[in-house]
KESEBA-66255 format. One line per field, with one value per residue (C-alpha): residue in one letter; x, z, y. Coordinates in steps of 0.25 Angstrom, whole numbers, plus 5000, padded with zeros to 4 digits. Example, Ala and Ser with C-alpha at 12.3 -4.5 7.8 and 13.67 -1.06 7.14 Angstrom:
type = (A; S);
x = (5049; 5055);
z = (5031; 5029);
y = (4982; 4996);
***
This chain:
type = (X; X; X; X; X; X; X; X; X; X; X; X; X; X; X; X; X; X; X; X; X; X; X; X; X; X; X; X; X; X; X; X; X; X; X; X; X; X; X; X; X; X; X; X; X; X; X; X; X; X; X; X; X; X; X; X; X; X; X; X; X; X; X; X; X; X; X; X; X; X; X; X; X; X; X; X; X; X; X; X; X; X; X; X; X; X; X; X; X; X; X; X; X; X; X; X; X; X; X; X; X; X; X; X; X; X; X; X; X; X; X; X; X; X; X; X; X; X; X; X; X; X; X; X; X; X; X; X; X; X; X; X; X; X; X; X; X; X; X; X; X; X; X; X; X; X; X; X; X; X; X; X; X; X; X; X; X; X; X; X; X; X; X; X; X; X; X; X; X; X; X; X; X; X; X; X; X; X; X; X; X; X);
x = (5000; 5005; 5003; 4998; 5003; 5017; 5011; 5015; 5005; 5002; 5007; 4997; 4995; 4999; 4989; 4981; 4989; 4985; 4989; 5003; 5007; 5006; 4993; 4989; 4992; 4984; 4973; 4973; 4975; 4962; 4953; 4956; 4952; 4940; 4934; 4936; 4930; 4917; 4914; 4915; 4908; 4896; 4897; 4897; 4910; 4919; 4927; 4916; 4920; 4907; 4899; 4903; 4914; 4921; 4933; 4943; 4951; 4960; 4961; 4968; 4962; 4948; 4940; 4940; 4923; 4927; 4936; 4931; 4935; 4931; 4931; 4940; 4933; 4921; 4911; 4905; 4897; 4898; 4889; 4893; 4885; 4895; 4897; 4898; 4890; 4876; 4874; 4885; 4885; 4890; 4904; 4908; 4922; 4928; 4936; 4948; 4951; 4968; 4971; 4961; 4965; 4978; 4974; 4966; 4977; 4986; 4977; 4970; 4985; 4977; 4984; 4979; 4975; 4966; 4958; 4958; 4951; 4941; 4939; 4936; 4930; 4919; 4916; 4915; 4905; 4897; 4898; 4892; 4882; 4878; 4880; 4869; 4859; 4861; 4862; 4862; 4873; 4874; 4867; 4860; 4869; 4860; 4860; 4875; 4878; 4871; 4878; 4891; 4888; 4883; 4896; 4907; 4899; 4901; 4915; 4919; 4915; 4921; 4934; 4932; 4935; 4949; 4962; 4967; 4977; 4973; 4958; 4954; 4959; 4952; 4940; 4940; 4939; 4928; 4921; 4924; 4924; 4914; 4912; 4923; 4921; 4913);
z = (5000; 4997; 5005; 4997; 5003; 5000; 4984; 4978; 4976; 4960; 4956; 4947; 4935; 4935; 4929; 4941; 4946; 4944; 4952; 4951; 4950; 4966; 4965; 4957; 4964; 4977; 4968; 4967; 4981; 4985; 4972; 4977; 4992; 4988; 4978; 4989; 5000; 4992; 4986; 4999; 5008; 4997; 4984; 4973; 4971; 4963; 4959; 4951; 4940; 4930; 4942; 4945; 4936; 4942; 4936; 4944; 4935; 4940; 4933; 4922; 4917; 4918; 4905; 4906; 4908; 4920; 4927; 4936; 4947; 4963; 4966; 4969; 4961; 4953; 4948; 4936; 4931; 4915; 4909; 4899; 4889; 4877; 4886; 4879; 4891; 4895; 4908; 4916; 4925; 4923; 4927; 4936; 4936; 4948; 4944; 4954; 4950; 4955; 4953; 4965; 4973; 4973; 4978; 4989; 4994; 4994; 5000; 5011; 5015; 5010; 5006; 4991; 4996; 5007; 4997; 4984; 4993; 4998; 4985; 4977; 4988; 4989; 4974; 4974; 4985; 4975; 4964; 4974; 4977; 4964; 4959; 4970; 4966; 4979; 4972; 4959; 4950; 4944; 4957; 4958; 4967; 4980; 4979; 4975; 4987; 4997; 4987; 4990; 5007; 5007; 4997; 5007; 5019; 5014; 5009; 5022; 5029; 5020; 5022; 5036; 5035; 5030; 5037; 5026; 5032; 5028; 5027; 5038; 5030; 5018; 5026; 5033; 5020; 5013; 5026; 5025; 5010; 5004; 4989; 4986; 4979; 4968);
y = (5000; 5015; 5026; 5037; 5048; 5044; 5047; 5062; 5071; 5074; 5087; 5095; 5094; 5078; 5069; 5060; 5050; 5038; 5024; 5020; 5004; 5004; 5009; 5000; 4989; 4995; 4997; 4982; 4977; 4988; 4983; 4968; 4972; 4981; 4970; 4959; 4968; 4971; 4957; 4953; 4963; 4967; 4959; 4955; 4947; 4957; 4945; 4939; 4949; 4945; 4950; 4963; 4968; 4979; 4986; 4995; 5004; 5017; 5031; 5026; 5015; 5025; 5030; 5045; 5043; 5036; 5046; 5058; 5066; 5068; 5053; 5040; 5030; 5029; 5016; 5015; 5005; 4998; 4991; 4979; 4981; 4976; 4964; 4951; 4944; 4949; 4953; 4957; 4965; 4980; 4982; 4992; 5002; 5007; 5019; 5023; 5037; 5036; 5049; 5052; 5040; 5045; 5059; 5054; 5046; 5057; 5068; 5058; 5050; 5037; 5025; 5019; 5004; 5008; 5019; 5011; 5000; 5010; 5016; 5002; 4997; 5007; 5005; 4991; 4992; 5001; 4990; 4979; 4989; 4992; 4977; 4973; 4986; 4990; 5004; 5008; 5014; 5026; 5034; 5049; 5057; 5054; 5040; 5040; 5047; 5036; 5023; 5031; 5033; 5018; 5013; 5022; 5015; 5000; 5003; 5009; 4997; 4987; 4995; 4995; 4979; 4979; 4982; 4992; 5003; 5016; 5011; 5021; 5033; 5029; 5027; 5040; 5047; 5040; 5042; 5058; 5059; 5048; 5055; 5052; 5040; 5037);
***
């Protein structure tokens, strides 16, 4: 695990930063952690990849459409309409904007692992919950509000459950700063 505040600040007029080889490799261990967690607590079983596809791709790997400002990650939801097999589901996108990752480790002295977890975790506990029609994608700005209170709750307890270092200091500022996701 890398601290993040041992990384330097981006001068102005740099490009974002994106994650480095090391990063990468965090991004791994937390996606692994964050799909294990979820298809245990809430379901469906994310391993059972004809189920619930889910695809996890960083800033550079996004389309310009799915990039945006003011957030940490962001789900959206494809359908498979040119599909050879009928009747799969839709497959969702979890899009990890690095660049504003990256800041908030700097700025909040967070280390990557515990966050990235946070992060992936939260929107794979909207996917379960979409995937059961507990809520409906593609909200009104009300009810998106109460799926994001109810989705930062559930996250919240579930990374109470692991014995992460730095878990605490992630949780704090989702507590104090829950829009920040997506």
């Amino acid at each position: 695990m890398t601290s993040q505040d041992q990384r330097p600040e981006p001068s102005r007029g740099e490009p974002p930063r994106c994650f480095q080889e090391r990063d990468l490799a965090v991004l791994d261990s937390a996606s692994r952690m964050a799909f294990e967690l979820v298809s245990e607590a809430c379901g469906p079983d994310f391993f059972d990849v004809g189920r619930v596809p889910v695809d996890v791709r960083h800033f550079p790997q996004l389309l310009d459409s799915e990039k945006r400002g003011g957030v940490l990650a962001q789900l959206l939801c494809y359908s498979r309409t040119h599909s050879v097999t009928r009747g799969r589901p839709a497959y969702w996108r979890v899009c990890l904007y690095d660049p504003a990752i990256l800041k908030t480790c700097l700025r909040e002295k967070l280390d990557l692992l515990p966050l990235l977890s946070y992060v992936l975790t939260h929107e794979l506990v909207h996917v379960s919950r979409f995937s059961k029609f507990l809520e409906l994608f593609g909200l009104d700005e009300a009810a998106r509000f109460r799926e994001e209170v109810i989705v930062h709750r559930q996250t919240a307890d579930l990374m109470e459950t692991l014995s992460l270092p730095g878990m605490d200091s992630v949780l704090t500022l989702f507590r104090e700063h829950p829009r920040t996701l997506d």
